[in-house]
C-alpha positions in Angstrom: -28.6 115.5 -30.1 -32.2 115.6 -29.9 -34.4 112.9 -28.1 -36.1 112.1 -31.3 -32.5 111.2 -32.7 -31.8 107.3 -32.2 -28.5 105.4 -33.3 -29.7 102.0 -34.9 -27.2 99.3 -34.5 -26.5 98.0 -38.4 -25.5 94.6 -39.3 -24.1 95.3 -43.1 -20.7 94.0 -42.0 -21.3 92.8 -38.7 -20.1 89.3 -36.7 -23.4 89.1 -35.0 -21.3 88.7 -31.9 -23.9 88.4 -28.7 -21.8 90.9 -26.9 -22.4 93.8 -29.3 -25.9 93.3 -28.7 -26.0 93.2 -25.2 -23.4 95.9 -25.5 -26.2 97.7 -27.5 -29.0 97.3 -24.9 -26.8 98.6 -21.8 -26.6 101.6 -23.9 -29.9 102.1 -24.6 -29.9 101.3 -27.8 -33.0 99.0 -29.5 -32.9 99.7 -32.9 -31.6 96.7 -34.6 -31.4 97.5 -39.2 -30.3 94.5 -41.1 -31.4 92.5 -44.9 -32.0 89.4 -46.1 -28.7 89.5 -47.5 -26.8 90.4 -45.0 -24.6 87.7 -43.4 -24.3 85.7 -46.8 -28.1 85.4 -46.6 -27.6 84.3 -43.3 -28.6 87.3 -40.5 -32.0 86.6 -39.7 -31.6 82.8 -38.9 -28.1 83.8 -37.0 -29.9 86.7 -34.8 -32.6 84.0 -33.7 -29.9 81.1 -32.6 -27.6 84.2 -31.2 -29.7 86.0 -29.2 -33.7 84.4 -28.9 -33.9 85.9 -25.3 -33.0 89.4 -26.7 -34.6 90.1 -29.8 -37.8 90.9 -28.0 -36.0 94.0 -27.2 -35.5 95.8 -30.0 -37.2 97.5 -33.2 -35.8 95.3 -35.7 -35.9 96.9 -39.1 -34.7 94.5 -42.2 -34.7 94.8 -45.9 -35.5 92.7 -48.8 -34.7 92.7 -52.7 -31.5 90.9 -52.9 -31.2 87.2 -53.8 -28.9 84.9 -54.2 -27.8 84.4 -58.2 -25.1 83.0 -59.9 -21.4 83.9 -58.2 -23.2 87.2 -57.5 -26.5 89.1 -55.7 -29.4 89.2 -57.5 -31.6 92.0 -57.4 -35.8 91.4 -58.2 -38.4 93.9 -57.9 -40.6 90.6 -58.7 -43.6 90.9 -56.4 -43.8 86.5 -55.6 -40.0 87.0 -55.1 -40.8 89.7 -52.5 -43.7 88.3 -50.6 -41.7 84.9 -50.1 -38.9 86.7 -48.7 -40.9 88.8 -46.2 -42.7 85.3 -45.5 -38.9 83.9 -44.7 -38.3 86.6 -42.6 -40.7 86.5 -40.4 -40.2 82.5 -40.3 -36.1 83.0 -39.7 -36.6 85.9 -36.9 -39.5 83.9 -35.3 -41.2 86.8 -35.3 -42.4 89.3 -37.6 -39.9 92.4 -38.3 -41.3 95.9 -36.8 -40.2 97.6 -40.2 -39.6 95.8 -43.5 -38.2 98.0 -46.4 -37.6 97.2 -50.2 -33.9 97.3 -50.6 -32.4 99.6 -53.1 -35.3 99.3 -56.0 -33.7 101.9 -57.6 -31.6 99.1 -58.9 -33.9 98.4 -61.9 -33.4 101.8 -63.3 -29.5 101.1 -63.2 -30.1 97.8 -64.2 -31.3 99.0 -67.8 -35.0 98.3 -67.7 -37.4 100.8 -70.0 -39.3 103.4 -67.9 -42.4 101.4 -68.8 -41.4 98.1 -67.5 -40.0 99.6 -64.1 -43.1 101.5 -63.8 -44.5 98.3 -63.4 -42.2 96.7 -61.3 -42.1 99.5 -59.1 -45.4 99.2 -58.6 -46.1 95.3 -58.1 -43.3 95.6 -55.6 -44.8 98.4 -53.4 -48.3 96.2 -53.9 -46.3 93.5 -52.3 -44.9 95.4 -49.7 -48.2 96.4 -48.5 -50.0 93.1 -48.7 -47.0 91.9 -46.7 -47.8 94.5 -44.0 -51.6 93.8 -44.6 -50.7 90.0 -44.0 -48.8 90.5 -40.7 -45.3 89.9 -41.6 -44.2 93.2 -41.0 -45.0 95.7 -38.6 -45.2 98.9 -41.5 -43.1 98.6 -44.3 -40.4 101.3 -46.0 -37.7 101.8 -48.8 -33.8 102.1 -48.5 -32.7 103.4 -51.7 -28.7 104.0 -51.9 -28.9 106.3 -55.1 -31.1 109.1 -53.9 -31.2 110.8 -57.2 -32.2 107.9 -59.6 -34.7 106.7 -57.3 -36.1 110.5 -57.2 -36.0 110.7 -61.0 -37.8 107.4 -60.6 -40.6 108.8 -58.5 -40.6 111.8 -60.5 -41.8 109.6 -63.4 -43.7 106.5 -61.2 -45.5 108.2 -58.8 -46.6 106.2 -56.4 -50.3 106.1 -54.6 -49.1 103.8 -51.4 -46.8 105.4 -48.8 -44.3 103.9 -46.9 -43.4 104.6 -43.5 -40.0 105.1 -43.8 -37.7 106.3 -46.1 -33.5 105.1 -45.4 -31.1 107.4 -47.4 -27.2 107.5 -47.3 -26.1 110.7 -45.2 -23.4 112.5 -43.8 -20.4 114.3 -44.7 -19.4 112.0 -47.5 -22.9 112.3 -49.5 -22.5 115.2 -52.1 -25.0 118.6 -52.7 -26.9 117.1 -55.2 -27.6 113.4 -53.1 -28.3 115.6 -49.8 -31.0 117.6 -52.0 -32.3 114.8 -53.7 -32.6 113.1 -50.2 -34.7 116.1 -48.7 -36.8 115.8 -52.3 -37.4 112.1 -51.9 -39.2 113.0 -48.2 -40.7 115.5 -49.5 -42.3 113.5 -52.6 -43.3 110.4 -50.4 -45.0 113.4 -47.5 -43.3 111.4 -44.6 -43.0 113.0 -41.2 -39.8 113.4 -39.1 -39.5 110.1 -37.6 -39.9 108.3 -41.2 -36.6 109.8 -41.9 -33.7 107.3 -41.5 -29.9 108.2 -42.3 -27.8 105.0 -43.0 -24.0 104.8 -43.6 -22.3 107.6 -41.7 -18.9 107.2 -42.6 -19.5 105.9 -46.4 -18.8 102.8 -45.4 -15.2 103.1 -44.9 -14.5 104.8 -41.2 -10.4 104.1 -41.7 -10.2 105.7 -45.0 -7.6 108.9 -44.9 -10.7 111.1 -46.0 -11.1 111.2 -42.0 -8.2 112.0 -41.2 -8.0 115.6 -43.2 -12.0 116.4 -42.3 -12.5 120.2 -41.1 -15.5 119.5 -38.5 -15.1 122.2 -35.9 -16.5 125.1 -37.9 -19.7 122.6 -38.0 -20.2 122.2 -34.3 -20.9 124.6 -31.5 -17.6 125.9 -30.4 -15.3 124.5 -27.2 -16.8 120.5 -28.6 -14.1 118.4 -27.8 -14.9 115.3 -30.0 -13.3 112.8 -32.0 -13.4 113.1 -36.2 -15.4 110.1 -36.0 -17.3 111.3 -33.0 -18.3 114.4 -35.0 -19.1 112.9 -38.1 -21.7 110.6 -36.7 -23.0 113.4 -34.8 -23.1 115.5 -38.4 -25.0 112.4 -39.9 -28.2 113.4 -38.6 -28.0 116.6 -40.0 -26.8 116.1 -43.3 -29.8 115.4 -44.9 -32.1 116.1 -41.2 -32.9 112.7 -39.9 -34.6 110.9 -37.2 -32.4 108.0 -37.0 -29.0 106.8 -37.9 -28.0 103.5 -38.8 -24.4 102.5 -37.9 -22.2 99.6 -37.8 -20.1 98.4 -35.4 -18.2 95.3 -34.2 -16.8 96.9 -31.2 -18.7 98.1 -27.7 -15.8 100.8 -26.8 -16.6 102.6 -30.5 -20.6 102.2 -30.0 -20.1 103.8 -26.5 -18.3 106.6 -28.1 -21.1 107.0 -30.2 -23.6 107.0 -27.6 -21.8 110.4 -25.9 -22.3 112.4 -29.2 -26.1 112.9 -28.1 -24.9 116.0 -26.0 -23.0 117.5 -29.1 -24.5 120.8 -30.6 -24.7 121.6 -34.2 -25.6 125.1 -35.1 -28.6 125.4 -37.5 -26.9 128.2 -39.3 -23.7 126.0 -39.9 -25.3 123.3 -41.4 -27.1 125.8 -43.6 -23.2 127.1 -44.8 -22.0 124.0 -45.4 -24.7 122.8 -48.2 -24.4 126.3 -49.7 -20.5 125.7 -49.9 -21.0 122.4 -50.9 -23.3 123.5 -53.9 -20.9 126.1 -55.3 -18.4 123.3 -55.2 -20.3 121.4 -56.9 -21.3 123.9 -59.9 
């Protein structure tokens, strides 16, 4: 693994126990992704009472677009919506996040809105985004978009004039040939540079499901690696779409030091390559 490859430490389904954070920082790890959602709406207030004499030590990247709603999450592109939220944020951090990204707008697409109306609402939201960045309340701001190829079919038809820094896509080997093209489309299309190209859910959220335990990895690793399934799928994760940074969860420090020792793991260029080609005729 690269140095420019960094594990972020996620909090989708996390305790926000103090010791995983501490945990985090022995390791040399200071990337810290969560959402205004997360936690039952709950993680930003709970990281400030858990660990005030920490957060100073990390690149705390959070997400908004989800709101509470009857029984069930409510997503809003609406830009007042948005611009309160990032305004909560910084107030429930006590401090301004270093990255703040608009979670999943795909979502209005799915949701059934007309290509008109979310053309709009795409583009208030990313006008809030920025003014939010403009204001202070974030450090640069960004997009996490689970559906890579509605939200590219989205861009496709909304392009948009204002950037964002950074762009979080699912990856790994549980994202399929067309997701893992769309993925290196969506960079593409929004021009961002390595480092603006997060990977989040490395295991498709489900780490104990019996897809692991029938995964062929070797053939995607430099030979004589002696690794772990798991070990060698989060290593794979930053190759599949190429990413900067990885965000993973974990409750436990023994897992997120096992991790840590897949930075020395080698994945052949021309392996990778194989694998998306197979993948594609699989797919057709």
């Amino acid at each position: 693994m690269t140095a420019g490859h960094r594990i972020v430490l996620g909090l989708h389904r996390s305790a926000h126990r103090r010791e995983i954070f501490e945990t985090a920082l022995r390791l040399g790890i200071r990337d810290l992704d969560t959402s205004y959602s997360y936690f039952d709406f709950a993680s930003h207030v709970t990281l400030a009472k858990t660990i005030p004499d920490l957060l100073g030590e990390f690149f705390i990247s959070t997400k908004i677009g989800y709101f509470p709603g009857s029984g069930e999450l409510e997503h809003s592109l609406d830009p007042k919506r948005l611009f309160r939220a990032a305004e909560r944020t910084a107030t429930d951090l006590a401090r301004p996040p270093a990255l703040l990204m608009l979670h999943n707008p795909e979502r209005g697409i799915i949701l059934g809105d007309s290509r008109e109306h979310y053309r709009e609402s795409l583009s208030l939201a990313i006008d809030a985004m920025a003014r939010a960045s403009r204001s202070g309340l974030c450090g640069a701001w960004g997009i996490s978009t689970w559906l890579h190829r509605s939200f590219l079919a989205a861009l496709e038809s909304t392009p948009i004039e204002q950037k964002p820094s950074v762009l979080m896509v699912r990856c790994g080997l549980k994202v399929s040939a067309a997701d893992l093209d769309a993925a290196d489309d969506l960079f593409a299309c929004l021009d961002l540079p390595p480092e603006g190209r997060w990977g989040m859910s490395p295991f498709g959220g489900a780490p104990r499901h019996t897809f692991w335990k029938s995964v062929i990895y070797k053939p995607l690793l430099a030979p004589d690696e002696e690794v772990t399934v798991h070990q060698a799928a989060f290593r794979l994760s930053f190759e599949l779409p190429r990413v900067d940074r990885v965000a993973v969860g974990c409750d436990s420090p023994e897992h997120l030091a096992e991790l840590i020792q897949t930075r020395t793991l080698t994945v052949p260029e021309e392996a990778i390559h194989a694998y998306r080609s197979v993948l594609r005729e699989l797919q057709n």
